[in-house]
C-alpha positions in Angstrom: 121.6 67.4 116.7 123.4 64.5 114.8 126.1 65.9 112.2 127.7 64.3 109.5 131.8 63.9 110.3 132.7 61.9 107.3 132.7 58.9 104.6 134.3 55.2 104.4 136.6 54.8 102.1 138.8 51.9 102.2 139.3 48.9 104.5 142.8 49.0 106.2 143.9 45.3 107.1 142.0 42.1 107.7 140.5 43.0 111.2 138.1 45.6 110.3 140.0 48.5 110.4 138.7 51.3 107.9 140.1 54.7 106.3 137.7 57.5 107.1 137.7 60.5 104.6 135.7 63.6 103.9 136.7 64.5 107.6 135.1 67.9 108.9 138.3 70.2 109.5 138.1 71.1 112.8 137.4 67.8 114.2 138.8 66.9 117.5 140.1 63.7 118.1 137.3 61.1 119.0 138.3 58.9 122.4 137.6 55.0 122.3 134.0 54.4 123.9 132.7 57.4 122.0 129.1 56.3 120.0 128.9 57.5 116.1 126.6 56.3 113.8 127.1 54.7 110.4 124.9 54.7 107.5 123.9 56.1 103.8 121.7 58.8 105.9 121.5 59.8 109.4 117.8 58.3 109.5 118.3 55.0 108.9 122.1 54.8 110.4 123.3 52.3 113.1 125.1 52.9 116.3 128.7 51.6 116.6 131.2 52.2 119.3 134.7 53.6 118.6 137.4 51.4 119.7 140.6 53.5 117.7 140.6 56.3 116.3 143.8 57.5 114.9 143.6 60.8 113.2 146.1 61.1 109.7 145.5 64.8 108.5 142.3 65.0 106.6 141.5 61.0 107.2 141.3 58.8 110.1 142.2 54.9 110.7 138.7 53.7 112.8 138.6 50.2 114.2 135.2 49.7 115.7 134.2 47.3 118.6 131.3 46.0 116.6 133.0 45.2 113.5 135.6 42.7 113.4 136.7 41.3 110.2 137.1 42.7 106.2 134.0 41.5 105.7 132.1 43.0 108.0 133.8 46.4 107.1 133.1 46.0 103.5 129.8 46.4 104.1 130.1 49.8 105.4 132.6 50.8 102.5 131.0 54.5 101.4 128.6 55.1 104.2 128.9 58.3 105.9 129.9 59.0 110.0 127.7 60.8 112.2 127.8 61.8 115.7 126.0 63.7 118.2 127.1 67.8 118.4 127.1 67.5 121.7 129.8 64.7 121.7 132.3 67.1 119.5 131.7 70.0 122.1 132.4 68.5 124.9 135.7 66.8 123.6 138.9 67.8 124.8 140.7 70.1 122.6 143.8 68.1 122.1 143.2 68.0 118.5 145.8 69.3 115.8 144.9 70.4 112.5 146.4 69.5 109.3 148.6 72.7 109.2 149.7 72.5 112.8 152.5 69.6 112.4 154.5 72.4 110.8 157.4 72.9 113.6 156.8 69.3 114.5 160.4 67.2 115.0 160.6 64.4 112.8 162.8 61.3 113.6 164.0 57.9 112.5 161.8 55.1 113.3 164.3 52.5 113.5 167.3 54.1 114.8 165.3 57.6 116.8 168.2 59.7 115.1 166.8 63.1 114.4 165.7 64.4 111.0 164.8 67.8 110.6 161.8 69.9 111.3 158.2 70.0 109.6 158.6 73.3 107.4 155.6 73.2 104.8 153.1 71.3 103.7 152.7 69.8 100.6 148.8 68.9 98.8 149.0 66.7 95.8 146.4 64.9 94.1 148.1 61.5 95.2 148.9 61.8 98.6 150.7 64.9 100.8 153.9 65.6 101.4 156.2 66.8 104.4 158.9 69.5 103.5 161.4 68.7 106.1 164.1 71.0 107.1 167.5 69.2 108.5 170.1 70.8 110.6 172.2 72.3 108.1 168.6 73.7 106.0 169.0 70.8 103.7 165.4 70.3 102.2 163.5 66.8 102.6 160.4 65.6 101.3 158.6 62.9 102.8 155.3 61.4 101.5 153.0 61.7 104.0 152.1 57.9 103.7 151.4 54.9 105.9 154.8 53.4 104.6 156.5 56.4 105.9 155.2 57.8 108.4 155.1 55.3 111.2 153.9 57.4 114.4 152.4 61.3 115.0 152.4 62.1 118.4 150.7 65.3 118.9 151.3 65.9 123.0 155.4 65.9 122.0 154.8 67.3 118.3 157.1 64.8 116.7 157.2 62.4 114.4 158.8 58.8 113.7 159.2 57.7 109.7 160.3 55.0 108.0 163.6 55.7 106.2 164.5 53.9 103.2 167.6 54.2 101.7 168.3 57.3 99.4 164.9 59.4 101.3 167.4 61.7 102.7 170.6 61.2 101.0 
């Protein structure tokens, strides 16, 4: 059975990169070389192959091996995802959900010095943020953007931002 996972959004870039929303909750992680579809409605959608798949809480960055360029992506821009039940099933669990970074160790990007620890999870209209908790139980709050948040890495359960001066001071 084919099952709808989620919408385009946005384009991300110039190389056909696009922002997936509308993400079902519990999905796993989809693995490059796995076949979705992409269309209005699953009867009249075509197959594409996933090249990346890079999961950002309730989103995803997808680069495809079929499409290759902004243009190309635009015309996808609002069409939903679907992919075979059978597909999510089988996948490996190695999936996280959007409440499990909480306990995940965040460090600098630039210079790998460590942080604090994911406490809460913040859901704003704009964009989420990260409660982070320092050594000393000194509160941050990190917006859980692409400008900030540079790498998730969910085997380790940590996580590399971007820290600009006056973010934790």
């Amino acid at each position: 059975m084919i099952i709808y996972i989620g919408t385009i959004l946005q384009l991300k870039g110039f190389k056909g990169e696009m922002l997936i929303g509308d993400l079902l909750s519990d999905l796993p992680r989809l693995k490059p070389q796995t076949k979705i579809k992409i269309g209005f409605s699953e009867q009249f959608a075509k197959e594409y192959t996933i090249v990346k798949w890079s999961p950002i809480f309730r989103n995803a960055l997808v680069k495809l091996k079929e499409i290759d360029s902004d243009k190309s992506a635009k015309e996808l821009k609002e069409q939903g995802l679907f992919i075979d039940d059978a597909i999510l099933k089988d996948a490996d669990d190695g999936y996280v959900s959007f409440d499990e970074v909480i306990g995940f160790r965040v460090f600098d990007d630039d210079t790998n010095e460590y942080i604090g620890e994911i406490s809460e999870i913040w859901e704003t209209p704009t964009n989420n943020l990260w409660l982070v908790l320092d050594e000393e139980g000194k509160e941050i709050i990190i917006p859980v953007i692409e400008e900030f948040v540079k790498k998730i890495d969910y085997t380790n359960r940590t996580a590399r931002i971007f820290v600009m001066e006056g973010l934790i001071n």
